[in-house]
N, C-alpha and C positions, 0 to 999 in steps of 0.2 A: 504493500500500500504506500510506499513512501514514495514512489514515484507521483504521486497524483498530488497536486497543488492541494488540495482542499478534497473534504467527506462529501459535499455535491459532485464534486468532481467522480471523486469514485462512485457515487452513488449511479448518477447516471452512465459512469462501467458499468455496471452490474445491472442496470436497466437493457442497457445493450446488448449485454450477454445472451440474457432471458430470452429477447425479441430475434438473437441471430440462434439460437436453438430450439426454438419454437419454428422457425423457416428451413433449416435444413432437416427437421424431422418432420415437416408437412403438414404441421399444429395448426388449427387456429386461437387457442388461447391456452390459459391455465384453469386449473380448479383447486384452488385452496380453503383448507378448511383454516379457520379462526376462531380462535381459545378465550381473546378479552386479552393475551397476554403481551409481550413485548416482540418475540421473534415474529409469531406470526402478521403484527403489526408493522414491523418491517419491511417483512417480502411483501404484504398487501402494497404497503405506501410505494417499493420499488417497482412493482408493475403497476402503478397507475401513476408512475411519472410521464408518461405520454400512452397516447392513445392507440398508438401500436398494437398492444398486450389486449386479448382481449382478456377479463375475469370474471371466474365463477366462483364468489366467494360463500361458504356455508358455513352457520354457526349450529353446531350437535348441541343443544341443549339435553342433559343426561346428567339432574340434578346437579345444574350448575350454582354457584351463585348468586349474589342479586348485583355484587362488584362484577361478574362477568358481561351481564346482562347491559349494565351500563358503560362498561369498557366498550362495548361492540355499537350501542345505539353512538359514542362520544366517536367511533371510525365512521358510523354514516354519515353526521353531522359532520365530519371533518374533512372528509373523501368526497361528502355527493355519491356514494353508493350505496344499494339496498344488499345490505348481508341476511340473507332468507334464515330463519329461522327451523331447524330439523328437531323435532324433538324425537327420541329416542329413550323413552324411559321405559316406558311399557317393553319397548323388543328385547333391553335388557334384563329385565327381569325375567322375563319371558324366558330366556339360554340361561339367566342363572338358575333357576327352579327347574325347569327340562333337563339340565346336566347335573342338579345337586349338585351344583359350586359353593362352597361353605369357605375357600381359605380367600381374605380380605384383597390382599393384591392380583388373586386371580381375577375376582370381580371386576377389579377397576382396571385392570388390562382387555377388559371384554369392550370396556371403552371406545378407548383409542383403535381399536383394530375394528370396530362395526364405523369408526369415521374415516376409516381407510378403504373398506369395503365397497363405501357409499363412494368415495371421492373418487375411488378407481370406475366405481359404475355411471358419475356424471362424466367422468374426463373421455370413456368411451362414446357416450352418448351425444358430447358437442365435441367431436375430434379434438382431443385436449390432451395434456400432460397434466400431472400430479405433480405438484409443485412442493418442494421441503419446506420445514422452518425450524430445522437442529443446526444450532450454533455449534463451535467447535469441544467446550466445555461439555455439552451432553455425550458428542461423540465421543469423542475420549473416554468419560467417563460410563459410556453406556450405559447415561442415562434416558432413556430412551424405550417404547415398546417396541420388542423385537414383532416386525411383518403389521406394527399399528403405525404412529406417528413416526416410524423410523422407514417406512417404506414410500418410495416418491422416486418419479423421475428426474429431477432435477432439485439441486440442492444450494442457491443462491448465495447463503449465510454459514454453510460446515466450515468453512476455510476463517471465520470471525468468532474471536471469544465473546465472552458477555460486556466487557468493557467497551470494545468494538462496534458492539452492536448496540450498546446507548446514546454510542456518538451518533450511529445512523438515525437515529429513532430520531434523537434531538436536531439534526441536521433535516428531516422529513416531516417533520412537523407534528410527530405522533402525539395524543393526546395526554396530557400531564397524568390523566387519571393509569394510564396505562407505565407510563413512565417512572410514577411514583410507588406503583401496586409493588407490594414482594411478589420476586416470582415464585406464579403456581402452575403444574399441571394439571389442575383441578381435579385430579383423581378422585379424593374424597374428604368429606368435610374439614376445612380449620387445616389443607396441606399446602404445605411451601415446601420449596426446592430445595433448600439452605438446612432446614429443618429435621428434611428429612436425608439429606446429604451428611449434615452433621459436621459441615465445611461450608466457609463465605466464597461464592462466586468472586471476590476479591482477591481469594487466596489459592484458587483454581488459576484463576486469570495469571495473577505472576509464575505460577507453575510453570504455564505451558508459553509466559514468555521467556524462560528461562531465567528467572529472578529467583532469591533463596528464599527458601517456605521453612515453617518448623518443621522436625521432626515428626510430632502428630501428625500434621497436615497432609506431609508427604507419606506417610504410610495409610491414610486416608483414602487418598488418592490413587495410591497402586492399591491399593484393596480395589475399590469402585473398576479400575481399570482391567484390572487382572481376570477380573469376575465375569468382565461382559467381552472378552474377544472372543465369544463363541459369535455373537453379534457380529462381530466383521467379518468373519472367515466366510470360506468359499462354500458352497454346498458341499458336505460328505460326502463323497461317495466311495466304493471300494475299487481295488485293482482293478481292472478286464477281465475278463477271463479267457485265460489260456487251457486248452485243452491237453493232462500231459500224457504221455505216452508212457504204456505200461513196459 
């Protein structure tokens, strides 16, 4: 990034980007789902710096909050566009009692993978891409639903920590409420990132700019890390098969 004069400067890269990979894959727009929270506030505000992009933006409500609810009306008002409303609470419940899911983070993994589900079935239905909004802090950390929020065609913001990505926010005009909120994946009642990390996004951020972190911190962190590269790796599969000779 230190090439670019200024965070508009890059921002409108990365507006470019978007709109020259959407062209060479035959796209007509994106389909992004939005949480009320800061990344996906980001990639919304980066494809609507010009009209290029087209977007299909949807908000899963799935016992959200009433901060979320107002984060998202504060992107209409901000944007001029209408973020449709999906509610998904009954379908959830619905797979949690059909499969007798009883453990608490399976539940809330059912989540983010039925707003996946949906985004990949709009993004076929208007010739579209699935568009990310995992910063580079989740990645690493694999914080993240593995085949939910972690699956998308394209990934704007992976390569920006969270510090990164407040400049963009501030630089885009995102809305204070969103800006101010702690970040949450809204999983489930009263959750934050921080919280439930058990480590400041400040202290991830120096990690991975290679600045010195405590002790706790840094074993924090290769814990989180260590745990989710199943997450990055390739699909499993076994040798070929060779047939031997007896």
């Amino acid at each position: 990034m230190k090439k670019f004069k200024s965070m508009h400067e890059y921002a409108k890269y990365l507006n470019c980007w978007i709109r020259d990979y959407l062209i060479a894959a035959k796209k007509d727009g994106v389909v992004l789902g939005i949480s009320g929270g800061i990344d996906s506030a980001v990639v919304l505000a980066l494809c609507l710096m010009n009209k290029d992009i087209k977007v299909i933006a949807r908000f899963f409500n799935i016992k959200n909050s009433s901060l979320d609810k107002k984060c998202i009306k504060d992107l209409e008002t901000t944007y001029k566009i209408k973020i449709k409303n999906v509610n998904f609470k009954k379908e959830v419940k619905s797979i949690t009692k059909k499969l007798k899911i009883e453990n608490k983070l399976a539940i809330a993994n059912i989540k983010p993978r039925m707003r996946m589900l949906s985004l990949y079935a709009l993004a076929q239905q208007h010739n579209a891409l699935v568009i990310g909004t995992s910063n580079l802090d989740e990645l690493y950390l694999g914080y993240y639903t593995k085949f939910g929020d972690g699956a998308c065609d394209l990934a704007p913001i992976a390569h920006l920590n969270k510090r990164e990505v407040y400049q963009l926010a501030h630089t885009l005009n995102v809305p204070c409420s969103i800006i101010n909120r702690a970040p949450s994946a809204s999983l489930y009642e009263n959750q934050t990132d921080e919280k439930e990390l058990d480590i400041t996004y400040e202290e991830i951020d120096n990690f991975l700019d290679g600045e010195k972190v405590s002790r706790n911190s840094l074993n924090k962190i290769k814990k989180w890390h260590n745990a989710s590269l199943h997450k990055l790796a390739l699909l499993k599969t076994p040798e070929p098969f060779k047939e031997r000779k007896i």
